[in-house]
matplotlib code that plots the C-alpha trace (Angstrom):
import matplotlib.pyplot as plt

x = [0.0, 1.1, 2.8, -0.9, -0.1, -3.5, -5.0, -2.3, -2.8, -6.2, -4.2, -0.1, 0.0, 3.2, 1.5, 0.0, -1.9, -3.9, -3.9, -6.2, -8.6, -8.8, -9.1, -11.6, -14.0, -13.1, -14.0, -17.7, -18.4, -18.4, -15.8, -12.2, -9.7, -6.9, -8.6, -9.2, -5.4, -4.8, -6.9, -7.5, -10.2, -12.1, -14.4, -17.8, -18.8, -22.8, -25.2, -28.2, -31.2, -34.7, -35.9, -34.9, -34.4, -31.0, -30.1, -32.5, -30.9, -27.6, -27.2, -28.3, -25.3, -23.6, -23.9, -23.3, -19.9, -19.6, -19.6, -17.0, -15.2, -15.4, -15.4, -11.5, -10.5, -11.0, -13.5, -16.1, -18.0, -19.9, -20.8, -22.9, -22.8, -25.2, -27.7, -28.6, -31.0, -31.0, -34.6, -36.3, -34.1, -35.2, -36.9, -36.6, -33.9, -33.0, -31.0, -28.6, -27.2, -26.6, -23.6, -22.0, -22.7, -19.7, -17.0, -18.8, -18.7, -15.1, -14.3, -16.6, -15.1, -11.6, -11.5, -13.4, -11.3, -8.0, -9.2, -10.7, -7.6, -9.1, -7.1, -9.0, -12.4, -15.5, -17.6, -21.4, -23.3, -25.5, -26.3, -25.2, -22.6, -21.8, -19.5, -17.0, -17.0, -16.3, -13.6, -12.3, -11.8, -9.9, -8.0, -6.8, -6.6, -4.7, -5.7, -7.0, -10.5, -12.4, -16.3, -19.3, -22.4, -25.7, -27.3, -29.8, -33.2, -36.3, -38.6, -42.0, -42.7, -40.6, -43.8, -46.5, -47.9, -47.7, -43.6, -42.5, -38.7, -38.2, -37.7, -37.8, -40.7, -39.8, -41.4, -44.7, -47.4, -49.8, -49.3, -49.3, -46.9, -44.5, -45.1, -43.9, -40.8, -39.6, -41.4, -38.8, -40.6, -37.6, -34.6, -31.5, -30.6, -33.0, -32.5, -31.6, -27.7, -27.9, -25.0, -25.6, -25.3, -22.5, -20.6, -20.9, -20.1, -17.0, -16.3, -15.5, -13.7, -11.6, -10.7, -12.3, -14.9, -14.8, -15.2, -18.9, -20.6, -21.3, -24.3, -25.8, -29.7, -30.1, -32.7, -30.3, -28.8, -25.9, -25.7, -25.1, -22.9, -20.2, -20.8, -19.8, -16.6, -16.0, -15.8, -13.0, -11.3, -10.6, -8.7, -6.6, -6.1, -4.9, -2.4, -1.2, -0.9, -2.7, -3.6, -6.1, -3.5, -2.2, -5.4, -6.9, -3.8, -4.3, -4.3, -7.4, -9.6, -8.5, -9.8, -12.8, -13.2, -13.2, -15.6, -18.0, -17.8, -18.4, -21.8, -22.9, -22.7, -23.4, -22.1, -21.5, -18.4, -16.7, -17.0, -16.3, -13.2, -11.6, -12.0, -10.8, -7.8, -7.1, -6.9, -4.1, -2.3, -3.0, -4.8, -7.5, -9.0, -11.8, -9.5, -9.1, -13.1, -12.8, -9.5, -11.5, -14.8, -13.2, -11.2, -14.3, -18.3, -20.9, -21.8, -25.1, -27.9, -28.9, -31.9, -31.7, -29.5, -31.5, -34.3, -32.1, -32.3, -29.4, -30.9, -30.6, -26.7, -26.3, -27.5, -25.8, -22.1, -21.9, -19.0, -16.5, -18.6, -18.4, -14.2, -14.0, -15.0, -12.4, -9.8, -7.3, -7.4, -7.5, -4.5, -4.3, -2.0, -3.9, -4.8, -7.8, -9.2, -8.1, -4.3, -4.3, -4.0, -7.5, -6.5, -6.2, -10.1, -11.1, -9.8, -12.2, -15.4, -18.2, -20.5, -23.7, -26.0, -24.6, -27.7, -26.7, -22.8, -22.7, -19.7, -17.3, -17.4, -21.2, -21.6, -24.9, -23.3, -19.6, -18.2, -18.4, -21.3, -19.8, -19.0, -17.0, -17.7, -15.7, -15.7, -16.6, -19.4, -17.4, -13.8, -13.0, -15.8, -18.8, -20.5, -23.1, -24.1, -24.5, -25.5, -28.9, -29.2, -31.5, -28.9, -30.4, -30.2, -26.8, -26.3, -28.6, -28.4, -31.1, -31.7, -30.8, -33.8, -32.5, -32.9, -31.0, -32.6, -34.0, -37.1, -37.9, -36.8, -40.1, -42.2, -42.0, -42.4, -45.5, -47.2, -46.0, -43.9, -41.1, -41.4, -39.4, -36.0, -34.6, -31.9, -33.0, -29.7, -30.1, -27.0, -26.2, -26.9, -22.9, -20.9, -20.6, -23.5, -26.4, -24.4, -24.1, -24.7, -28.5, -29.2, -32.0, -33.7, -36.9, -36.3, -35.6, -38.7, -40.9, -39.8, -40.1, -43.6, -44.1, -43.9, -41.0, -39.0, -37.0, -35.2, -31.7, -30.7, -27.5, -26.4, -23.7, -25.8, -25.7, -28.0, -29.0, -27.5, -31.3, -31.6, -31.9, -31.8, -29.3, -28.7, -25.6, -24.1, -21.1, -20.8, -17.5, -16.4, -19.7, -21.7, -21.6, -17.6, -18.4, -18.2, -19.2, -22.7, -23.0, -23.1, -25.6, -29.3, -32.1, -32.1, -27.9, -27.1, -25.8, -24.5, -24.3, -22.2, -21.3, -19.5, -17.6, -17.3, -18.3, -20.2, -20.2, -22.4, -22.5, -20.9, -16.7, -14.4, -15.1, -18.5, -18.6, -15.7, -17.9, -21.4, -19.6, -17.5, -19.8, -21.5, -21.6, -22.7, -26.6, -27.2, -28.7, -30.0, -27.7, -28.4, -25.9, -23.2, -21.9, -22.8, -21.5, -17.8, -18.9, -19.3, -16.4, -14.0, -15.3, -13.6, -14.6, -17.1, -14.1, -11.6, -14.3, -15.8, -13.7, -13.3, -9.7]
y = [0.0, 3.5, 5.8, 7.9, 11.7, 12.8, 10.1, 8.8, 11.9, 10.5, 7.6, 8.4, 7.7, 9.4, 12.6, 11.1, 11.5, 13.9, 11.2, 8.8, 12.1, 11.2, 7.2, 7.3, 9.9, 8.0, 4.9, 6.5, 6.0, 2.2, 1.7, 0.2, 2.4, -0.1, -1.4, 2.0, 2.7, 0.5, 1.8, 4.6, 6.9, 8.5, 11.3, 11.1, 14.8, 15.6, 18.1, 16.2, 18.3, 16.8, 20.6, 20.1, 17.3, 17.9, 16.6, 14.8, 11.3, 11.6, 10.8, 7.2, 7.4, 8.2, 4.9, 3.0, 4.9, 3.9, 0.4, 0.6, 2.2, -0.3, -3.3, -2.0, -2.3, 2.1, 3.8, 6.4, 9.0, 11.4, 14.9, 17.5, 20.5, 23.3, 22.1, 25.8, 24.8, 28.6, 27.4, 27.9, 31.1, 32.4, 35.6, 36.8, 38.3, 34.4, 34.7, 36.9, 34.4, 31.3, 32.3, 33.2, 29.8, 28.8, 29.9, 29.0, 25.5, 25.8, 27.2, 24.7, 21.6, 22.8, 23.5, 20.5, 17.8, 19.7, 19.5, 16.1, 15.0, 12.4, 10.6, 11.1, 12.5, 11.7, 14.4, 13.9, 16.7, 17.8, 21.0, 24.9, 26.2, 22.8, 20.8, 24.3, 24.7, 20.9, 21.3, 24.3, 22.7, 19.5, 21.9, 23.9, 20.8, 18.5, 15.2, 12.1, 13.3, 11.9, 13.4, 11.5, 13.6, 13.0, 12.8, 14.6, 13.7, 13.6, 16.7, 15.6, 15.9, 12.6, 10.8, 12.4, 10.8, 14.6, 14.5, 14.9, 13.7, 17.0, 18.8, 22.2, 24.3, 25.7, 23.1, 22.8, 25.3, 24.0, 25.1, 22.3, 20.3, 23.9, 23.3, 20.2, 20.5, 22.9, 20.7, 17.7, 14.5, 12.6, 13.0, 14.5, 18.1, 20.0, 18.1, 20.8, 22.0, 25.0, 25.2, 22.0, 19.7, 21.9, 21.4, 17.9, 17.1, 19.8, 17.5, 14.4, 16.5, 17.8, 14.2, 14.2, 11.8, 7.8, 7.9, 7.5, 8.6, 12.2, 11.8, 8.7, 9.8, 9.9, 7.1, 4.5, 1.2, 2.7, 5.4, 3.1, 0.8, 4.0, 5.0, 1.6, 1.8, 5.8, 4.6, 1.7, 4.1, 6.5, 3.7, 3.0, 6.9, 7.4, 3.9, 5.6, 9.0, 10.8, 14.1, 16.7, 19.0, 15.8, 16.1, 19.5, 21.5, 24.3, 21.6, 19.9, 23.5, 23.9, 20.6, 21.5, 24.8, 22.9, 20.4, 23.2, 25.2, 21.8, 21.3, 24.6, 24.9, 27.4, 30.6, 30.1, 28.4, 31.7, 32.4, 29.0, 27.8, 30.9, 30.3, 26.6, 27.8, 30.5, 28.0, 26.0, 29.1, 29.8, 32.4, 31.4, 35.0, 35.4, 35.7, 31.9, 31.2, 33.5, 31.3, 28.5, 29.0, 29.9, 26.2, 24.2, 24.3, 23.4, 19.7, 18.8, 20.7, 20.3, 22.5, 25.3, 25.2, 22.3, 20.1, 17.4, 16.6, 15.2, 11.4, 11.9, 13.2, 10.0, 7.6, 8.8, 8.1, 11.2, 13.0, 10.7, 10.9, 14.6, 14.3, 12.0, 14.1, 17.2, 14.7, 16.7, 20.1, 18.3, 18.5, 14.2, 14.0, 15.6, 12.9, 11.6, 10.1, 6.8, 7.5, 7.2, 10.0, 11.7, 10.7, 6.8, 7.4, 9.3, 6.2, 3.9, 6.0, 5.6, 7.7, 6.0, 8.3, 11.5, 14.0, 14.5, 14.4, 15.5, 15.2, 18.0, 18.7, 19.1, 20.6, 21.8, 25.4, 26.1, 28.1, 26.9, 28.2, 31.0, 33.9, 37.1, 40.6, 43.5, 47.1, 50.5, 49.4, 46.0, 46.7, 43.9, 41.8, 40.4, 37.0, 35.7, 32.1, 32.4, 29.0, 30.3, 33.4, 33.8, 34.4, 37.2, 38.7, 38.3, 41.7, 44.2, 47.6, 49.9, 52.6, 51.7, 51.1, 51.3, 49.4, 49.7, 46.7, 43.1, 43.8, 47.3, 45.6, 42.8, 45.3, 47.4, 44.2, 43.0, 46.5, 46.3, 49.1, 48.3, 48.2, 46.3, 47.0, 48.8, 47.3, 46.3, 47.5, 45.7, 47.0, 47.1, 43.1, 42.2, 40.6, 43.3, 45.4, 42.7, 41.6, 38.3, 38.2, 36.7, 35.1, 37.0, 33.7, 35.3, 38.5, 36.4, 34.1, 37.4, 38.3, 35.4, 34.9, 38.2, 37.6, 40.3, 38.9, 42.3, 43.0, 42.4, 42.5, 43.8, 43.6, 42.7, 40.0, 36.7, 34.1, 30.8, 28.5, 28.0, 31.5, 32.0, 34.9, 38.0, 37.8, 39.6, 38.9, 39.4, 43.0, 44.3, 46.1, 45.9, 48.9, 49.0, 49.6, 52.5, 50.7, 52.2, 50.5, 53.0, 56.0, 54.8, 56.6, 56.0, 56.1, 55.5, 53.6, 50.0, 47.9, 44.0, 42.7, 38.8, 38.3, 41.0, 40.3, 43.9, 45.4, 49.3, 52.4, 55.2, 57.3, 59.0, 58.1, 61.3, 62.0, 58.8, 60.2, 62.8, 61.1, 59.3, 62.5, 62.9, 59.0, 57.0, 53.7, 53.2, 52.6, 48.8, 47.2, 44.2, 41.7, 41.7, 38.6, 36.5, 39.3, 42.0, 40.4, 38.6, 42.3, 43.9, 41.0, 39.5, 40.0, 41.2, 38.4, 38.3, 37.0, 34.7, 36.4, 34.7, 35.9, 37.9]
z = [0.0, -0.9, 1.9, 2.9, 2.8, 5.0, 7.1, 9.0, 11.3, 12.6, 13.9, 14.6, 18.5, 18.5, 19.8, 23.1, 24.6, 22.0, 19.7, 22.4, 22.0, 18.0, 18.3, 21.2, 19.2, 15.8, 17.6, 17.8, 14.4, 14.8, 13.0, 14.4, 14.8, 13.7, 11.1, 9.7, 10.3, 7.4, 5.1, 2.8, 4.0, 1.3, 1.3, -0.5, -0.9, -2.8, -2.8, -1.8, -1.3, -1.8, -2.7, -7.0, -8.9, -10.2, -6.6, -4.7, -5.6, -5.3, -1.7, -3.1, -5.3, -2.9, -1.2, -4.6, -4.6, -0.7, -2.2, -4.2, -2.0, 0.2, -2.4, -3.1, 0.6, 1.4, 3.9, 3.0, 4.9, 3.0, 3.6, 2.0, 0.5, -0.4, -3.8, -5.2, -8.1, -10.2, -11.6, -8.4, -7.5, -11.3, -11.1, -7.2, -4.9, -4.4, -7.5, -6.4, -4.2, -6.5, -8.3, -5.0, -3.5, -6.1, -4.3, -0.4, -2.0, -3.0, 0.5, 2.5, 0.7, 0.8, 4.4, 5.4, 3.4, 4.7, 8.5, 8.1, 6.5, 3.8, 1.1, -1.3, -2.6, -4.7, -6.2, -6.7, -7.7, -11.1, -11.6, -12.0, -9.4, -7.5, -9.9, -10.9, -6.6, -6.3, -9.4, -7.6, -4.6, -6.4, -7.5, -4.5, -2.8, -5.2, -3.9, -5.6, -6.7, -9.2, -10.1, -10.4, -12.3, -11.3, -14.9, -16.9, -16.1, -18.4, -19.4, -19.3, -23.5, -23.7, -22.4, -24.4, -27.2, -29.0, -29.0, -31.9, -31.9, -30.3, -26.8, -28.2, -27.4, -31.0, -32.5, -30.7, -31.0, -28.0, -24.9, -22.7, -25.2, -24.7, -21.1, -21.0, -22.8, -19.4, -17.0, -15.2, -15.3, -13.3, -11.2, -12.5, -14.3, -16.8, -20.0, -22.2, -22.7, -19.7, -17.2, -14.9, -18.0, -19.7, -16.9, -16.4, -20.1, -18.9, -15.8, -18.4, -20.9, -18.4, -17.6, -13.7, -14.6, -15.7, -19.7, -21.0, -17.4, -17.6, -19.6, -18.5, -17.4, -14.0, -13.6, -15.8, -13.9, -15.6, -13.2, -10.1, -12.2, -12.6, -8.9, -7.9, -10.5, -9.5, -5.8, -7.0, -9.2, -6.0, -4.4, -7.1, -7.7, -4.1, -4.6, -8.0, -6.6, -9.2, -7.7, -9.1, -10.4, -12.6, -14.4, -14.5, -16.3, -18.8, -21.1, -19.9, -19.4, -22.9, -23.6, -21.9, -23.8, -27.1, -26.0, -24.7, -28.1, -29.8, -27.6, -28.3, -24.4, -21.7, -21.3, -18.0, -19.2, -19.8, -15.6, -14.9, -16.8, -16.0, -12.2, -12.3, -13.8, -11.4, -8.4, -10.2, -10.5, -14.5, -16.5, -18.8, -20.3, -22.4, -25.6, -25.1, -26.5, -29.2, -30.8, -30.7, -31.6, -35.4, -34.9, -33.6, -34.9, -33.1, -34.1, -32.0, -31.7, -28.0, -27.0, -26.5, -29.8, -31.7, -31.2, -29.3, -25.5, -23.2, -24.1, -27.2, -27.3, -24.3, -26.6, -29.6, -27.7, -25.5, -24.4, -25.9, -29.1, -29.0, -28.6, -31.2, -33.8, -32.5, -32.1, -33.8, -32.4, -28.5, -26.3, -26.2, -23.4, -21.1, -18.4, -17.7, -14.2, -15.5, -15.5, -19.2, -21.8, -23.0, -27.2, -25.5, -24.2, -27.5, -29.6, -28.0, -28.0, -30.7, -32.7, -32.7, -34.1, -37.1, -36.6, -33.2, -33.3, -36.6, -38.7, -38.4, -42.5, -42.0, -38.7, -37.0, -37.1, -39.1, -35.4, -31.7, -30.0, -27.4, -28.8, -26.8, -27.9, -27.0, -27.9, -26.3, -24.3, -23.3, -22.7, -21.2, -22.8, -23.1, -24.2, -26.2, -26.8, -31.2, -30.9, -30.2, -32.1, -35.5, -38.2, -38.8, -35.8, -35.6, -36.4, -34.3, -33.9, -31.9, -29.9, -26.1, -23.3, -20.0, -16.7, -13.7, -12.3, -13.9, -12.2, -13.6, -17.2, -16.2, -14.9, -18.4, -19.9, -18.1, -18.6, -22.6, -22.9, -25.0, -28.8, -31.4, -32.6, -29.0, -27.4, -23.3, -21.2, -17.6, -15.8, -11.9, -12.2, -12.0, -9.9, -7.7, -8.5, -8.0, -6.1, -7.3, -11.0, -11.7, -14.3, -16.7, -17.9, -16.8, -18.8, -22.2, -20.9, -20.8, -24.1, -25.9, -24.0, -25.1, -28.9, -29.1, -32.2, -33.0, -29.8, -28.2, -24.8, -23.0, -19.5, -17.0, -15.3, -16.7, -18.7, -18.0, -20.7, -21.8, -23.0, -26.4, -29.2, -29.2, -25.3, -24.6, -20.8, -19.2, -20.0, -18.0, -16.2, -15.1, -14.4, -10.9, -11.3, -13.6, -17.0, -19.7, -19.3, -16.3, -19.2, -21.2, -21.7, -23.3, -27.0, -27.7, -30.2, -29.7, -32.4, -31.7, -34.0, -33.2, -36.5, -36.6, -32.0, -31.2, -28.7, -29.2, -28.3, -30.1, -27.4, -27.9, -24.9, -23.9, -24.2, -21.9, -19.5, -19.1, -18.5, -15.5, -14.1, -11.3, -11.5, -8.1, -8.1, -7.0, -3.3, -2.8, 0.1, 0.6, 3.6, 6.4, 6.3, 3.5, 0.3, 1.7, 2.3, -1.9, -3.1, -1.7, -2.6, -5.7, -9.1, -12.5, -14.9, -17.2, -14.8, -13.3, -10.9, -8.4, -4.8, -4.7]

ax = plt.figure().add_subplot(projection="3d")
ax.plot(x, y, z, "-o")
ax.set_aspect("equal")
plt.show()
């Protein structure tokens, strides 16, 4: 057995007699002390909550990984973390604490692993802001970790004799049958390609999961099958001494980037890529998804991109399917949880189905589905998912309506008093200014709900990766740090221009130095504890909006 680096601390008894004060509280667990001495001890950390699908089964997995653990001669004892869901926080002040919850998870499972001192550590989580924490804290940590996804689940359209091969509402007119592609039917994340199920085709990509189990759906025997094996593999991880930072290297987040311009994935990506990569010490800036998305097209076209749910992309070969066909532009040394090279994995996977991995010479789109815009309004950047943009609204330009809040911005919309062709600015919705970045699904849902096809939306907030049409997010330096967005009336000209990656008003550098001469930032009413310390220390959406 390999020397332990962590665990041999519970049990030295070269410290007595503190080390009688571990064994005989250790010993209350059940479990013999000496018997434990000899083994591996393994953390199992999810995000079981019973109050949103995406996680109210994974403490069951976690016991299948417990088994495996076990079968391969380690310990386990699981502990939880928070389980924001951002559906449920959609559309209220709730929102503007999901995004924050990141870096608490990061913080909470970092801390906890380093006083509990395990070996090693399973992830189990399946949506939104848990799996980038949990990758964050692999990272800092640099242990044997391996992650296990909960699955996609099933929207309820999939069991309606009215489904028509699709899970878009695009293509249904009645509105129960566009109810039920948004309404979950099972366990496991929304089945669309948002942020939960980006990030947990990410997680593989990246190499931190078993090949083929990312997109297995949540209710599959197949699920249980690759807890039992992840809970094996963390054994023979911890023997081998592969560590995190063995696995997630600039080459694997590029790897990841790839992958997620490929899927047509969430935009979310562009906060958290950037974040992984700060806490293994590199820089991944926004440039980074612009030199790619001209190298890689989109090749499935998952809702909200295309009429296919995450079944349809598991049963066409998944992830590794996906890799396969961008072979050539991956980095195929990069490792993978395994302890072989990523190009070792891609060489076994299969294609099973070409109209939802489409061949890379006839792709669903010919560029990668995130796009960054930068110009006066954006000096640092912005981003936009093209994936899900009308071609020909890929070029808008209109006469600025502005909001200093996402609720004013409903409230106009609910009374109907916007009109086709402005631009909606939302600003003050960063991650400072919010604070906490919300998402503006509920905006985009408005509009859409609305039957506003003309109209284009700009703000520093953020979008859910279900959003669709010219939704620019991102926007920084937000306006809250007196970007440019801060300047901006009623009536200026902005020009979206995703081809050509603008984002300009029609405002000189001076003309905007002069608007914000005498600006201050708006006073908000932010709750006493955890936000205030998030706002004062949190960084711009273009470096992550990590906590400096």
């Amino acid at each position: 057995m390999a020397d332990r680096k962590n665990s041999s601390d519970i049990f030295d008894t070269r410290d007595f007699p503190v080390s009688l004060v571990r064994r005989s509280i250790f010993q209350g667990t059940g479990i013999d002390p000496e018997e434990a001495a000899k083994k591996h001890i393994v953390a199992i950390v999810h995000s079981q909550t019973d109050i949103n699908p995406g996680h109210m089964h994974l403490a069951q997995l976690a016991e299948h990984v417990r088994q495996g653990v076990t079968g391969a001669g380690g310990l386990a004892f699981a502990c939880g973390v928070p389980g924001p869901c951002d559906g449920i926080a959609m559309g209220h002040v709730g929102m503007k604490h999901v995004l924050a919850q990141r870096d608490l998870i990061a913080d909470l499972v970092e801390t906890h692993i380093r006083s509990m001192r395990f070996d090693g550590v399973v992830f189990i989580a399946g949506c939104d802001k848990i799996i980038p924490g949990m990758l964050m804290a692999a990272a800092r940590l640099d242990i044997p970790a391996v992650m296990l996804t909960g699955g996609p689940n099933s929207f309820a359209i999939r069991f309606l004799p009215s489904m028509k091969g699709s899970v878009s509402h695009k293509d249904y007119t009645d509105p129960l049958d566009r109810f039920a592609t948004a309404t979950c039917a099972t366990c496991g994340s929304c089945e669309v390609m948002g942020t939960a199920n980006t990030f947990q085709c990410l997680a593989e990509a990246m190499g931190m999961c078993l090949p083929g189990s990312a997109n297995v759906p949540s209710y599959h025997s197949d699920r249980i099958l690759f807890a039992r094996k992840t809970g094996e593999r963390i054994i023979g991880m911890i023997q081998e001494g592969l560590t995190a930072r063995r696995i997630i290297t600039k080459d694997a987040l590029e790897n990841a980037v790839m992958v997620d311009m490929a899927l047509g994935g969430s935009t979310n990506a562009t906060l958290h890529l950037p974040a992984i990569a700060h806490c293994i010490g590199e820089e991944l800036p926004l440039t980074v998804f612009n030199e790619f998305n001209v190298r890689i097209p989109t090749i499935c076209g998952i809702a909200p991109n295309g009429p296919y749910g995450m079944q349809d992309l598991y049963v066409a070969g998944g992830v590794g399917g996906v890799m396969k066909r961008i072979r050539d532009d991956l980095h195929g040394s990069a490792l993978s949880v395994t302890g072989k090279p990523i190009e070792s994995v891609v060489k076994t996977a299969q294609i099973k189905n070409a109209d939802v991995i489409t061949p890379r010479e006839s792709p669903f789109l010919p560029q990668g589905g995130t796009v960054v815009l930068s110009g006066t309004l954006a000096p640092e950047g912005s981003v936009i998912k093209q994936s899900a943009v009308d071609p020909d609204m890929r070029f808008f330009k209109g006469p600025a309506r502005v909001f200093d809040s996402e609720q004013d911005c409903l409230a106009a919309i609910r009374s109907q008093q916007l009109r086709e062709g402005e631009v909606l600015v939302i600003r003050y919705e960063g991650p400072a200014g919010g604070p906490g970045m919300p998402e503006m699904l509920a905006v985009t849902m408005a509009l859409d709900l609305g039957g506003y096809k003309q109209m284009a939306l700009v703000t520093d907030g953020r979008f859910s990766g279900a959003t669709a049409g010219p939704c620019v997010g991102h926007v920084s330096p937000e306006a809250f740090a007196g970007g440019p967005l801060a300047a901006v009336c009623d009536g200026d000209e902005i020009t979206i221009d995703i081809p050509g990656r603008k984002l300009d008003v029609a405002l000189s550098e001076e003309e905007i130095a002069q608007r914000l001469a005498d600006w201050q930032p708006p006073a908000t009413d932010v709750p006493d504890g955890y936000m205030k310390r998030y706002r004062k220390y949190v960084s711009s959406a273009a470096r992550g909006a990590v906590i400096e």
